[in-house]
C-alpha positions as CSV (number, residue, x, y, z in Angstrom):
1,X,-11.9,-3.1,-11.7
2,X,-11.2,0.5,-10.7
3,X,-12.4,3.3,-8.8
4,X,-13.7,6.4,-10.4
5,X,-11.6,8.3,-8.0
6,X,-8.5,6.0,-9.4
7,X,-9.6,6.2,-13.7
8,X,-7.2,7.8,-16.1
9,X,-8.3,10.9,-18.0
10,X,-9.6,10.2,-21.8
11,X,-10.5,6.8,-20.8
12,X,-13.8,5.0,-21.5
13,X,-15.2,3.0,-18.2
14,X,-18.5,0.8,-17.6
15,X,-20.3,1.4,-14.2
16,X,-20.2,-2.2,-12.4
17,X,-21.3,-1.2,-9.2
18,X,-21.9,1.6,-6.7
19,X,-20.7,1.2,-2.9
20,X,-22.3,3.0,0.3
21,X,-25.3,3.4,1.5
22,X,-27.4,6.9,2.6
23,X,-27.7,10.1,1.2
24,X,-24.1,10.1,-1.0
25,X,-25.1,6.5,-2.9
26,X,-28.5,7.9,-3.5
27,X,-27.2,11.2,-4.4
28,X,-24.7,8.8,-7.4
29,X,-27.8,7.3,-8.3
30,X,-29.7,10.1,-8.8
31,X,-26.8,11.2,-11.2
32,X,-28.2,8.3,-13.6
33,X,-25.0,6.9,-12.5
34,X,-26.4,3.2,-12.5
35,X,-24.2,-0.3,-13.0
36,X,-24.1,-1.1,-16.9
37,X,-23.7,3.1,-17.9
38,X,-20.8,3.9,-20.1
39,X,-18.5,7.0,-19.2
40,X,-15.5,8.7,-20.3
41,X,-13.3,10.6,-17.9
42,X,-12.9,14.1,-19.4
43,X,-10.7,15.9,-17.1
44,X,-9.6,16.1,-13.1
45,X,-8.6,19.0,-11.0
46,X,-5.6,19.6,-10.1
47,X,-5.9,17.9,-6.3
48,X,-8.2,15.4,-8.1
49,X,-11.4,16.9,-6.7
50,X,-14.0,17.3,-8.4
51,X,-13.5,14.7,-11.3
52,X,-15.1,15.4,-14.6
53,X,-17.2,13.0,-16.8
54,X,-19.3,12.8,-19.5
55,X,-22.3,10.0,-19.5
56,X,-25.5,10.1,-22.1
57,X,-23.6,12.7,-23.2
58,X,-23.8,15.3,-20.6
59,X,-21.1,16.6,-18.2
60,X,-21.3,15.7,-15.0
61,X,-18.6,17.0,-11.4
62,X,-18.2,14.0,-9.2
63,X,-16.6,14.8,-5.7
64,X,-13.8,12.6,-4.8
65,X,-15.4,11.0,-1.9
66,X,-18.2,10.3,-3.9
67,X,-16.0,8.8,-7.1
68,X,-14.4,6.3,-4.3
69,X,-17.9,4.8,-4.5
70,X,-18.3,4.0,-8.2
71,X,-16.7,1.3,-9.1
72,X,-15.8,0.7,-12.9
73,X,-14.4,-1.9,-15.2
74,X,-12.3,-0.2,-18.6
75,X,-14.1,-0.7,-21.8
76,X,-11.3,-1.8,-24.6
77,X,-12.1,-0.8,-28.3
C-alpha cells in the first residue's frame, strides 16, 4: 500500500481507502475518488504539489495534503 502523495508517475494504482475526516475527505470524495477506482498517475510538479491523475478518464489536480489521504495499492499487468 502507498500514498498518492508517495505513487510513481506512469503508474496504474487501485483506490483502497481514503483517510480524514471533514471538508478535505469529502472534498476526495466528491472527486469520485472512492475505494475500488482505478487511476494512473500522469505527471507531478516539480515540488510535488499538485499531483496529476487521470480516473474515468478525466484529468484530475490533487493537492499534496490531500493525496496524503488516498491510499492506493499498485495494479500489476
Amino acid at each position: 500500500m502507498i500514498r498518492l502523495s508517495r505513487a510513481k508517475v506512469g503508474k496504474t494504482y487501485r483506490v483502497v481507502r481514503v483517510e480524514g475526516a471533514g471538508l478535505v475527505k469529502r472534498r476526495i470524495l466528491d472527486l469520485g475518488l472512492l475505494p475500488g477506482l482505478e487511476i494512473k498517475v500522469v505527471r507531478k510538479a516539480p515540488l510535488g504539489d499538485p499531483i496529476e491523475i487521470i480516473a474515468k478518464g478525466n484529468p484530475i489536480s490533487i493537492r499534496k495534503a490531500e493525496a496524503e489521504k488516498i491510499i492506493l495499492e499498485e495494479v500489476k499487468g
